[in-house]
C-alpha positions as CSV (number, residue, x, y, z in Angstrom):
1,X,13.3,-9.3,10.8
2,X,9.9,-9.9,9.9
3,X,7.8,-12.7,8.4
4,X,5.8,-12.2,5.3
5,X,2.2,-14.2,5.8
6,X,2.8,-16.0,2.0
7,X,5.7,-16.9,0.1
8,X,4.7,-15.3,-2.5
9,X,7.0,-12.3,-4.2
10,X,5.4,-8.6,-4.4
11,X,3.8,-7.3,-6.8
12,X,6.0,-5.9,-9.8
13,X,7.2,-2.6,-10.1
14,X,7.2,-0.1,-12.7
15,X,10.2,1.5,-14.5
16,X,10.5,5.1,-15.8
17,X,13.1,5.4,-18.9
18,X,15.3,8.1,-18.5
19,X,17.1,8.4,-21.7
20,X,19.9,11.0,-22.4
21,X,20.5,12.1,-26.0
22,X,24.9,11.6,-26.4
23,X,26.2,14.9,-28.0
24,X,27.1,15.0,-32.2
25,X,30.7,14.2,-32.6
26,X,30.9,15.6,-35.9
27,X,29.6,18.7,-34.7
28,X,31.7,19.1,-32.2
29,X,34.5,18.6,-34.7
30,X,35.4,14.6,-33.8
31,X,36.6,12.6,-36.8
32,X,37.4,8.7,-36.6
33,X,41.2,10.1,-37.0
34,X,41.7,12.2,-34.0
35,X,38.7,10.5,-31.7
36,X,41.8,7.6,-30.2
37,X,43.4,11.2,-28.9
38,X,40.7,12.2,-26.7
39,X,40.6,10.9,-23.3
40,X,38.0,8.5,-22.2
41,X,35.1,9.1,-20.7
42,X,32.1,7.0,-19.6
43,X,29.2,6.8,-22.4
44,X,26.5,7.9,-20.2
45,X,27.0,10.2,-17.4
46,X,23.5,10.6,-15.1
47,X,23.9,12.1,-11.8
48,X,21.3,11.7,-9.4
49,X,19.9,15.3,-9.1
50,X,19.3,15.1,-13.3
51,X,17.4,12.2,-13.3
52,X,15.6,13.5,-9.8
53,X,14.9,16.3,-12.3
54,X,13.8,14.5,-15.4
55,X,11.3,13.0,-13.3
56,X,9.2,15.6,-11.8
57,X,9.5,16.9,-15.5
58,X,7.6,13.8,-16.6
59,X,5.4,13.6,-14.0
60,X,4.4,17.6,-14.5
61,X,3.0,16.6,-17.4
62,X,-0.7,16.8,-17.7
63,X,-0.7,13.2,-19.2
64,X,1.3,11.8,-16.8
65,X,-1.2,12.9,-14.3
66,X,-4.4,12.6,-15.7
67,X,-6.8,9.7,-14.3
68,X,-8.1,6.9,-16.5
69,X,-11.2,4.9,-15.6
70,X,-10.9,1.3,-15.1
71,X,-12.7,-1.3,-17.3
72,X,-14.5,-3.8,-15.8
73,X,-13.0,-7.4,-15.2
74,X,-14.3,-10.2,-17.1
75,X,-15.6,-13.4,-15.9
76,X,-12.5,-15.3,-16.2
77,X,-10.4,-12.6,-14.1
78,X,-13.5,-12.5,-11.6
79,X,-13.0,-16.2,-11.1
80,X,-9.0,-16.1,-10.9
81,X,-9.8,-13.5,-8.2
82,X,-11.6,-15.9,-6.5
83,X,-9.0,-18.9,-6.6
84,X,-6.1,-16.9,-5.9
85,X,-7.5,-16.3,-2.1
86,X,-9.0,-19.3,-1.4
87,X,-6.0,-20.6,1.0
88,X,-6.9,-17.0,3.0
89,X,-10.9,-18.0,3.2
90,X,-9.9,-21.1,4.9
91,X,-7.6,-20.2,7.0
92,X,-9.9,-17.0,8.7
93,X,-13.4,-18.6,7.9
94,X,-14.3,-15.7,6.5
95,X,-15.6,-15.7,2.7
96,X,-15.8,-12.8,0.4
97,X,-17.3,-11.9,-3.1
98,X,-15.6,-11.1,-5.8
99,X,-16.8,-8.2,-8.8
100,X,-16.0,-7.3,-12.0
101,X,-15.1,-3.6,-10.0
102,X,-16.2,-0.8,-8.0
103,X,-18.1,0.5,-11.6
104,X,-20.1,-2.4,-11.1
105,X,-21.5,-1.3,-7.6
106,X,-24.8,1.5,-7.5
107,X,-23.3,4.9,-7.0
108,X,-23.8,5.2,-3.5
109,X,-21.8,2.0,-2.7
110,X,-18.8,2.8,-5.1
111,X,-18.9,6.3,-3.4
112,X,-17.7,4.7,0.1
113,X,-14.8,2.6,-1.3
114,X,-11.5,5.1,-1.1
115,X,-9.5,5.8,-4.0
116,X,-7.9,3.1,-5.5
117,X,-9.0,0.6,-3.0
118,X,-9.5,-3.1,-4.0
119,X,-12.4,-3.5,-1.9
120,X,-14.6,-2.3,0.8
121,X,-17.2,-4.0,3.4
122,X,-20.4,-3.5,2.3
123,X,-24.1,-4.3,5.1
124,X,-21.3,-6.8,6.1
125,X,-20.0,-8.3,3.5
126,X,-16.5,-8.4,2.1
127,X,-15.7,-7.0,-1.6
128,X,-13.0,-7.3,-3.8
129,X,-12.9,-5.2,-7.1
130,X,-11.4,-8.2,-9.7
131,X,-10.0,-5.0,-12.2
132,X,-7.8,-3.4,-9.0
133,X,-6.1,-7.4,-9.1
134,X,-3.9,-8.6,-11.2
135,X,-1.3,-10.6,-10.0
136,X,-1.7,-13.3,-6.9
137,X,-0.1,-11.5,-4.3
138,X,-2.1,-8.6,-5.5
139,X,-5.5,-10.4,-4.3
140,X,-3.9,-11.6,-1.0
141,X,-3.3,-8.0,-0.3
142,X,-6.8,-7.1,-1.1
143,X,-8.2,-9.7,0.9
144,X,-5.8,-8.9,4.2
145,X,-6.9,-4.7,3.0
146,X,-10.5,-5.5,3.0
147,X,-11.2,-8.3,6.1
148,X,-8.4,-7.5,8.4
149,X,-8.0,-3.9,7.6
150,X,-11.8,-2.8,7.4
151,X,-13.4,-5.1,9.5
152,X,-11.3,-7.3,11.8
153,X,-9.3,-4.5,13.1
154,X,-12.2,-2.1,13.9
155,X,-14.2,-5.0,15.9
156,X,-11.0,-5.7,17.7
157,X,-10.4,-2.5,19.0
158,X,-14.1,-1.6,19.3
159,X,-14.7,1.4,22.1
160,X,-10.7,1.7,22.5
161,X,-10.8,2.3,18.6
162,X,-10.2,6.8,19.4
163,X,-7.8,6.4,22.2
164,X,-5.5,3.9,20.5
165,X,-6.0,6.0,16.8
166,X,-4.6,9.1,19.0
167,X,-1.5,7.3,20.7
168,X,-0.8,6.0,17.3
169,X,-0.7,9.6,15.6
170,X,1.2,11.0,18.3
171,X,3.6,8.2,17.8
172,X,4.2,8.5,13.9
173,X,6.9,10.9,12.5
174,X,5.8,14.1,10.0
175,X,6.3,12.4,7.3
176,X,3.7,10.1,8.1
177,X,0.9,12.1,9.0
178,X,1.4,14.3,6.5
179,X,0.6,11.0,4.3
180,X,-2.2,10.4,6.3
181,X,-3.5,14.2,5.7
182,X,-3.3,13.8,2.1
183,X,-4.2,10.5,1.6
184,X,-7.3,10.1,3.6
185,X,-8.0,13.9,4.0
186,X,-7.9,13.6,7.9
187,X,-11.1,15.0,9.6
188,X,-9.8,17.3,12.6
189,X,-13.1,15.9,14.8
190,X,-12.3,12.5,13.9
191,X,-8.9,12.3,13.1
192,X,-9.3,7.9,13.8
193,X,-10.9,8.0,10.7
194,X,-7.7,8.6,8.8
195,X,-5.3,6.5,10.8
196,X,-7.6,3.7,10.9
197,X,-7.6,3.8,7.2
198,X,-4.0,4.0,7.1
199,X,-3.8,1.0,8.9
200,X,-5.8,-1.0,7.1
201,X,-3.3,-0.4,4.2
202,X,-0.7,-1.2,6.3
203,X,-2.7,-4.4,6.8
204,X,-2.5,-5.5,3.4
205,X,1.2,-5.6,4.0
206,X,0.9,-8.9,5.3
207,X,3.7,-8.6,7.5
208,X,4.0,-11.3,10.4
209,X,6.0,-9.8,13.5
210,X,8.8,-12.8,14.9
211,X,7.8,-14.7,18.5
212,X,10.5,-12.6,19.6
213,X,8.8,-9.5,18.3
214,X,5.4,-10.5,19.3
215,X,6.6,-10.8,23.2
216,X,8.1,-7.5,23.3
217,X,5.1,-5.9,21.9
218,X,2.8,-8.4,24.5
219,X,4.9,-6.8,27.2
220,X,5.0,-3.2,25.8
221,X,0.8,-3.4,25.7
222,X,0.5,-4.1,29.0
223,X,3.3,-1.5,30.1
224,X,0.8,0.9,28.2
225,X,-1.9,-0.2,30.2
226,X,-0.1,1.9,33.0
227,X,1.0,4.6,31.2
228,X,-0.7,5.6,27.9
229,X,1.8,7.5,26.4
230,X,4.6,5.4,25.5
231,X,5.0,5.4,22.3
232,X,4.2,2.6,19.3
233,X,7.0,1.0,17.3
234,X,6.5,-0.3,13.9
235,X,6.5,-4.1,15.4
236,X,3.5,-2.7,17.8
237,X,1.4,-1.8,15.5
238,X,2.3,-5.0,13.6
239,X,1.3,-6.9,16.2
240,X,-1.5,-4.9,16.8
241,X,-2.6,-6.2,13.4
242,X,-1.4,-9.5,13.7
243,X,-3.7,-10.2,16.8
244,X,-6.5,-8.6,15.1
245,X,-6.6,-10.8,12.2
246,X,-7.3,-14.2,14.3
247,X,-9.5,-12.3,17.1
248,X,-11.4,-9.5,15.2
């Protein structure tokens, strides 16, 4: 369906534990004897709802929620950093500067990079924040997040940047703008502010539409053209993207 820029598997994800507590036999009056008699039944029994319960338990914890400041890369990670994106500097002639993180920067430059981002654009230049990184795919998808997302597609779209933002809202279900909302705390006088943020995470997706894909989204551009409100696809904006990153 789609093609992923690099080969290169995602970044690994983190497991919760959900461990059950299996009931006291003696108590319940079970001896070695009479334990062949009773009739078998799986060891663990974990239905979806309890472990859909067990974790907003967890998470309600004020632990599980609390925020911990990152330390700042050393030299060694700054340089991996730097390696590991490389291929993408050739490839879009566009260079950027690893740091040790956004604690690094002067308070007023940290302030503009959003939470949890592994970079911002900065008078121009491209940053990455070395302690966000930790894996290789991890700094491709910063380096797609910070020069496609923040800079290539903004110069693309340039004047058309509103009017395309607000077919793109208008196209995306609930669920999605209410991400938006909360995520980038959407401004009601300048809602593109959000979505363009939102894209530029979907940016660091890396996600390549087909030739296939890429022609119907060519012709569904310039069906748009004539009438404004038809609707974006998932492989639209895609391709949006995708054109962005070589002519941005």
């Amino acid at each position: 369906m789609y093609e992923s820029h690099h080969n290169i598997q995602g970044r690994p994800l983190s497991f919760v534990m959900l461990q059950r507590k299996m009931p006291n036999t003696s108590a319940l009056g079970v001896t070695m004897e009479n334990a062949q008699s009773l009739p078998q039944q799986s060891e663990l029994t974990l239905s979806i709802d309890s472990i859909k319960q067990d974790f907003i338990q967890l998470n309600a914890r004020q632990a599980a929620n609390e925020q911990f400041p990152l330390t700042l890369a050393n030299d060694e990670q700054v340089r991996q950093v730097k390696v590991w994106v490389q291929d993408q500097e050739r490839e879009l002639g566009k260079k950027v500067r690893v740091v040790a993180g956004k604690e690094s920067l002067p308070v007023e430059s940290a302030s503009l990079a959003l939470e949890g981002a592994p970079g911002l654009v900065l008078e121009g230049e491209y940053l990455l924040f070395a302690n966000c990184i930790t894996t290789h795919k991890q700094a491709m998808d910063a380096y797609e997040y910070v020069v496609v997302g923040l800079c290539a597609l903004p110069n693309y779209l340039g004047k058309s940047q509103s009017a395309v933002c607000a077919s793109i809202s208008n196209s995306l279900n609930d669920e999605q703008n209410l991400y938006i909302n909360k995520r980038f705390k959407a401004d009601k006088e300048q809602p593109q502010i959000a979505v363009m943020s939102y894209l530029a995470e979907v940016a660091a997706l890396s996600i390549t539409p087909t030739f296939l894909q890429r022609r119907e989204s060519w012709q569904r551009s310039w069906v748009r053209k004539l009438y404004p409100s038809l609707a974006w696809t998932g492989t639209d904006i895609h391709y949006l993207i995708h054109r962005a990153r070589f002519k941005g």
